[in-house]
N, C-alpha and C positions, 0 to 999 in steps of 0.2 A: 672385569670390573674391579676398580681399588677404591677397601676402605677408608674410609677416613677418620681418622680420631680425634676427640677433642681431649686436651692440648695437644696438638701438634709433640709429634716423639720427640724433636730436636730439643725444644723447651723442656719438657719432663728430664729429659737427660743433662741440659744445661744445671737445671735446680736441681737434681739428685747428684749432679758433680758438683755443685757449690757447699749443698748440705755434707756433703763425702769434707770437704775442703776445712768445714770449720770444726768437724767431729775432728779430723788430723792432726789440724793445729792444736785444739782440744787435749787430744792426746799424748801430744809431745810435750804442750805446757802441764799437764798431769804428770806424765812419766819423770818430767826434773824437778818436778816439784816433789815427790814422792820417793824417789831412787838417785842416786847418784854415783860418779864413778865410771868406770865405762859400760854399766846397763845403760842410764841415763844417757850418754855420747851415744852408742851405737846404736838403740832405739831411735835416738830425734834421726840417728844418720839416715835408717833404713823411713822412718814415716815422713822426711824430708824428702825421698823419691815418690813417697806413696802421696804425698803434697803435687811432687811438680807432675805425676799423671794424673792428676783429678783435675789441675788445673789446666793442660792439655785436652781432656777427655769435655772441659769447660768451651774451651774456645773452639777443639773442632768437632761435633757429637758423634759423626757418626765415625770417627776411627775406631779403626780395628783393634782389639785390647794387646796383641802383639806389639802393635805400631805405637800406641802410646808407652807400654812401658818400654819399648826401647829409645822414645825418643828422652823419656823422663831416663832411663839410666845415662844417655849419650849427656845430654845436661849436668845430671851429678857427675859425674867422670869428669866431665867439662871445665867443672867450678874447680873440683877438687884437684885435678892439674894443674889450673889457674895459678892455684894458689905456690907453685914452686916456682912463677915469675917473682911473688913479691908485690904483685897490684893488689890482690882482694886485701892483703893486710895493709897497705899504704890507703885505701879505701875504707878499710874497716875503722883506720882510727881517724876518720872523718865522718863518718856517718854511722848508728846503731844500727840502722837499714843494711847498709851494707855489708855489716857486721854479720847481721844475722842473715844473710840469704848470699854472701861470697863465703863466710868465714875467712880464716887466715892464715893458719896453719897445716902444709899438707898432712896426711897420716894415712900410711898406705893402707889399714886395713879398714878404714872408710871407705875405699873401692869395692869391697866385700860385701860389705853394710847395705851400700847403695840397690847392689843386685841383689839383695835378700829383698829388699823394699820394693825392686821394681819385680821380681818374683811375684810375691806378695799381693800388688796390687794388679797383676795380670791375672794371677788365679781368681780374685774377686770379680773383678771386670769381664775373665771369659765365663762365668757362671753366670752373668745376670742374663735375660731374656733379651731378645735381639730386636723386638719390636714388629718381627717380621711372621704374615701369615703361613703354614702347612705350605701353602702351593708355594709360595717365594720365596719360601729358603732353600 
């Protein structure tokens, strides 16, 4: 016999990944607002991965906390490559949007950064409770 909860786990985890989402950004507009230098860079770099797995962990609830932060570093790695075509900064200086979510400049030890954040946000992610009852897990 399966229980049933009210809300539905998907939705709890959808809103606890949004609330995660605006605490991050939160945090990173703190940290440059308060620090600067490369704490300030390499904080937003690492809570920049811990952004794009909450917003992963958003759209699909039930992955596995491995799978999102691998898919959140593959992402960061992604952009921050991008960026030795020469588009995210031909982008950036069209758009603040794209400024801020390509950057422009590559800098290798923002690879670093990324997997400290995607680290980071998998060790949170695999502590939280699974939603699942004794007999189902």
């Amino acid at each position: 016999m399966e229980t049933r909860t009210f809300p539905p786990r998907p939705l709890v985890v959808r809103a606890t990944a949004a609330a995660v989402s605006l605490v991050t950004v939160a945090a990173g507009l703190g940290v440059r607002s308060t620090t600067s230098g490369d704490v300030a860079k390499y904080a937003g770099d690492a809570l920049y991965t811990v952004l794009v797995h909450a917003l992963v962990v958003l759209l699909v609830p039930r992955v596995r906390p491995a799978v999102a932060a691998g898919a959140a570093l593959a992402f960061s790695w992604t952009v921050e490559l991008a960026q030795l075509t020469g588009v995210p900064a031909a982008l950036a200086r069209e758009s603040v949007v794209a400024r801020l979510v390509l950057g422009s400049t590559f800098n290798a030890p923002d690879l670093l950064w990324y997997a400290v954040g995607a680290a980071l946000a998998w060790a949170v992610h695999s502590r939280l409770p699974s939603g699942r009852s004794p007999a189902r897990a």
